[in-house]
N, C-alpha and C positions, 0 to 999 in steps of 0.2 A: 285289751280286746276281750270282748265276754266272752262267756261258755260258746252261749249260741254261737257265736261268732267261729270261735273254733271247731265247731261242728259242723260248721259250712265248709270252713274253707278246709277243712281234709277230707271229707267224704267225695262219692263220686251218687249220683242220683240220675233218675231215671226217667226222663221230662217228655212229654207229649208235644209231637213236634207243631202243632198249631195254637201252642202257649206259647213260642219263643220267637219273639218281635226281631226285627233286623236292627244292628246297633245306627243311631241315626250318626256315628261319628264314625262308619264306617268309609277309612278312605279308597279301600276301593271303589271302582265303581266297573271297569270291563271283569269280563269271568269269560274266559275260552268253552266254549258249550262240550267242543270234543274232548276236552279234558276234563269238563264237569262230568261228562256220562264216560269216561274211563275213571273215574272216580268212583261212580255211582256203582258201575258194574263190581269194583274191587269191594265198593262196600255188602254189597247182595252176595257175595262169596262170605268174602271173611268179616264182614260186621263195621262198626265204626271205631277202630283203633285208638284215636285219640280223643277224649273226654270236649266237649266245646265249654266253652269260656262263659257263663251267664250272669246278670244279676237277678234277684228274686225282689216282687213289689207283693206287697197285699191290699186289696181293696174291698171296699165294701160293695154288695149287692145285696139287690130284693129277695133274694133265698141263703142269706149268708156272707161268709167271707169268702173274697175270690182271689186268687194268684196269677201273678201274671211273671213272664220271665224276658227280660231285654242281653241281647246277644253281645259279645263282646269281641271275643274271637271263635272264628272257626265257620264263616261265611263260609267257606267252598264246602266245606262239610257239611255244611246242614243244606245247601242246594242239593248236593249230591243223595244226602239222604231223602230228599223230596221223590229227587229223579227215583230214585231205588223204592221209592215205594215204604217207606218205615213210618211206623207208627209213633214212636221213640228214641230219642237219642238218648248216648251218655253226658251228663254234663258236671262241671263244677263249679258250685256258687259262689261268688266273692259279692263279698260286703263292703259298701263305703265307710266314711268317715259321718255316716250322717246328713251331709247337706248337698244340695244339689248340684253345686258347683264340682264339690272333691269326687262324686260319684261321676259324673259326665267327665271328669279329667282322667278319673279311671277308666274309663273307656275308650276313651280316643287313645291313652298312652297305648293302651294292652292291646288293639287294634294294631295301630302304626306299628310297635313292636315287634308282636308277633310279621306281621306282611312284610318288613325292612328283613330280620330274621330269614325269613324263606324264601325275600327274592322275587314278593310276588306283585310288587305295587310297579306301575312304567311312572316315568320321570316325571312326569304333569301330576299323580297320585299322589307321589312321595312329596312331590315340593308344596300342594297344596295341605297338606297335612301336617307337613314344617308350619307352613302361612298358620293356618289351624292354632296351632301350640302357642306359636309366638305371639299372635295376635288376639285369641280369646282368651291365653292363660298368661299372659304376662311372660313368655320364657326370653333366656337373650339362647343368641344362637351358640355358646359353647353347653347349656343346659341341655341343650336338645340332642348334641351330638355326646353327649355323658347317656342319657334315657336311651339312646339307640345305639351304641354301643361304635360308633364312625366321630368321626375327627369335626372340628369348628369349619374349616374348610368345604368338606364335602357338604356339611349343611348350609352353611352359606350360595356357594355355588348351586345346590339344587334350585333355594329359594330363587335366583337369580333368573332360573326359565322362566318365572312368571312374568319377568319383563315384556317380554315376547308376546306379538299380538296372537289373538284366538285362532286365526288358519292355521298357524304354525305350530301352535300348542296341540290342536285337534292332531296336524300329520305327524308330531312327534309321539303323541298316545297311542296312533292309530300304524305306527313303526315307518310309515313312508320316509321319515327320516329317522335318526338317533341321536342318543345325548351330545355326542363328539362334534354333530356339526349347530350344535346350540352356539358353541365356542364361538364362533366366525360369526353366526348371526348377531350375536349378541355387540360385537362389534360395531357395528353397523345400528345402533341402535337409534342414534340420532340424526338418521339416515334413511328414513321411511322407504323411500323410493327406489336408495340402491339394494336395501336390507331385500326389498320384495324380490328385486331381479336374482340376486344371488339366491333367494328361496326356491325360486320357480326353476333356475341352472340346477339345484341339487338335485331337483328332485330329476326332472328332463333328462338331463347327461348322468344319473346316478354317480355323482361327484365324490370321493370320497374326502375324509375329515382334514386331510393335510392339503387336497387340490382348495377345501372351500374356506381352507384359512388364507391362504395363499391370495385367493381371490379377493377375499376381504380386505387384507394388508392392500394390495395395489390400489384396489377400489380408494382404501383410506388415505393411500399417499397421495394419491389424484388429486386427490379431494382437495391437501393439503395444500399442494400445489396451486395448483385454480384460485381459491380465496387469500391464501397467504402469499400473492406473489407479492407484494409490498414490501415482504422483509429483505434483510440482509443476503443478496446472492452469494456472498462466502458463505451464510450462516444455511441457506440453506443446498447448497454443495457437501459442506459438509453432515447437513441432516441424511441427506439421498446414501453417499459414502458409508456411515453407520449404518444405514436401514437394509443395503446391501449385504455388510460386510457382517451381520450380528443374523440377518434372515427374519428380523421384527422391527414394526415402526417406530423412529426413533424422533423424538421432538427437541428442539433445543428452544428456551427459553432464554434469553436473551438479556437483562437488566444492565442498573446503572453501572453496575459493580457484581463481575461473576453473574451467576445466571444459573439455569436446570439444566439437566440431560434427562431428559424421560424414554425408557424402553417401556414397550409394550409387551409381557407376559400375559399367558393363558393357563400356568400349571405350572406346580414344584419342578417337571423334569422341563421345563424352558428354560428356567432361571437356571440350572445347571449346565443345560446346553451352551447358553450365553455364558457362563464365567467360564466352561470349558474353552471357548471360541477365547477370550479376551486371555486367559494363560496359553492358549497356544499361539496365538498374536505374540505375546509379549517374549514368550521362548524364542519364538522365531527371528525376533526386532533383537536378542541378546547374541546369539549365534550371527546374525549378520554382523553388527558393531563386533563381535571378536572376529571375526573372517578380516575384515576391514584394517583391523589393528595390527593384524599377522602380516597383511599385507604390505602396511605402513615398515612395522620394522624390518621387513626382509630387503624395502629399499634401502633403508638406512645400511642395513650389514654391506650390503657392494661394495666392492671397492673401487678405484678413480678408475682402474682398470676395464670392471665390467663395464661401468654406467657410458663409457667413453666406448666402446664395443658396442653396446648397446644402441646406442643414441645417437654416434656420430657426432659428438659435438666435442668442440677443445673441452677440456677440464683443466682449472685452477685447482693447483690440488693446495694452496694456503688457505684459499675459502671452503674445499670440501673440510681441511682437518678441523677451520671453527665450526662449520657446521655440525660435524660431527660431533664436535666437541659439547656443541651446546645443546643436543639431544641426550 
């Protein structure tokens, strides 16, 4: 890195707020107005605390060389500075790599970052901004959750809202619904019609996340039902019995030889739920066969006496002692 280079990025400089362009890789896009002007008013007190993020261009004009500054991070800050009335912000410059590609990847990361950071992007912002990464810059989705500091999973699943048609996307931004009941939609994905109705219930009956999974599963087992009565009615007796007995839909796949069992999971704590479910199943199925075997031997212990007491019936006591013998 040069000189200059380092003398950008340690200093902190003093920029005219109607030189510094809005970043076009900015993934937000709502800004709470009441919380911009409690912003603004905090900065008309005490100043602007935190330096904003910029890059620096130079260009040519008719009376010289001109400067220009594109924004990186610190959007709500420099609205707020608008609101408050300032002439100048504090900023710090960061330099690319040179080419336009590595400079616009510097902006979106440091963007997205900073916003995932604070908590400030809603679910449709973040996932479009994954979309972003993945798709203009070639990233796979554990790169992305290494740059933002969250797991392969939670970037994956974000991406996964975008499945979701635009009303839904809009009420998810717009908080009418929240990410929890994405889960159940998402569901339904191949399912236009029923996907809509369950959207319209959430919102109607303000459903929560575990009523609209709930929903979903039935919906889907219906479903199953309906078009797949063809198959095997042991096979699917016993699909209904798991789908029951596990609280998610379960499919059994069927072949020449052996076949699937497919559960339907939404999240690391399901698959936990369900293997809880299937050890306390299996504890339960071990404590009955020993009850069962206690109970076996404590007939065999009677003697000709009891079981004849007991039961009223003659005893052969040559055939109880091979029996016995032969236990």
């Amino acid at each position: 890195m040069s000189n200059t280079s380092n003398f950008y990025q340690n200093s902190i400089f003093w920029v005219e707020l109607d030189k510094i362009k809005p970043n076009p890789f900015q993934p937000r896009r709502e800004f709470d107005e009441d919380a911009l002007r409690a912003l603004a008013d905090s900065i008309k007190q005490y100043g602007v605390l935190q330096a904003l993020v910029v890059t620096r261009k130079e260009f040519e004009r008719d009376d010289g060389l001109g400067v220009e500054y594109e924004l990186i991070a610190g959007e709500r800050r420099l609205r707020a500075a608008k609101i408050a009335g300032l002439s100048q912000v504090p900023v710090i410059i960061r330099t690319g790599e040179g080419n336009e590609n590595a400079d616009d990847l510097m902006k979106l990361e440091l963007a997205i970052i900073e916003n995932v950071q604070r908590e400030d992007l809603n679910p449709v912002e973040r996932a479009r901004a994954f979309k972003k990464l993945t798709e203009k810059f070639g990233f796979k989705h554990h790169q992305v959750a290494q740059k933002i500091g969250k797991s392969r999973v939670y970037v994956s699943n974000s991406l996964r809202i975008l499945d979701l048609p635009e009303d839904m996307l809009n009420a998810l931004s717009e908080g009418k619904i929240n990410e929890g009941h994405t889960r159940p939609l998402l569901m339904l994905i191949e399912r236009p019609e029923e996907q809509k109705v369950l959207f319209k219930d959430i919102i109607l009956y303000k459903m929560n996340v575990r009523d609209a999974e709930q929903a979903a599963r039935k919906i889907a087992i219906e479903r199953v039902r309906k078009f797949d009565s063809h198959l095997d009615p042991e096979i699917c007796s016993l699909e209904e019995k798991f789908t029951e007995s596990l609280g998610t839909r379960v499919k059994i796949e069927k072949k020449e030889k052996g076949g699937k069992l497919m559960i339907d999971f939404f999240s690391n704590d399901d698959l936990v739920d369900i293997l809880n479910m299937l050890k306390n199943n299996s504890q339960e199925q071990i404590a009955s066969n020993q009850e069962i075997e206690k109970q076996e031997v404590s007939l065999d212990d009677r003697t000709p006496e009891e079981i004849k007491k007991e039961e009223d019936i003659p005893i052969d006591e040559d055939l109880y002692s091979i029996k016995n013998f032969s236990l």
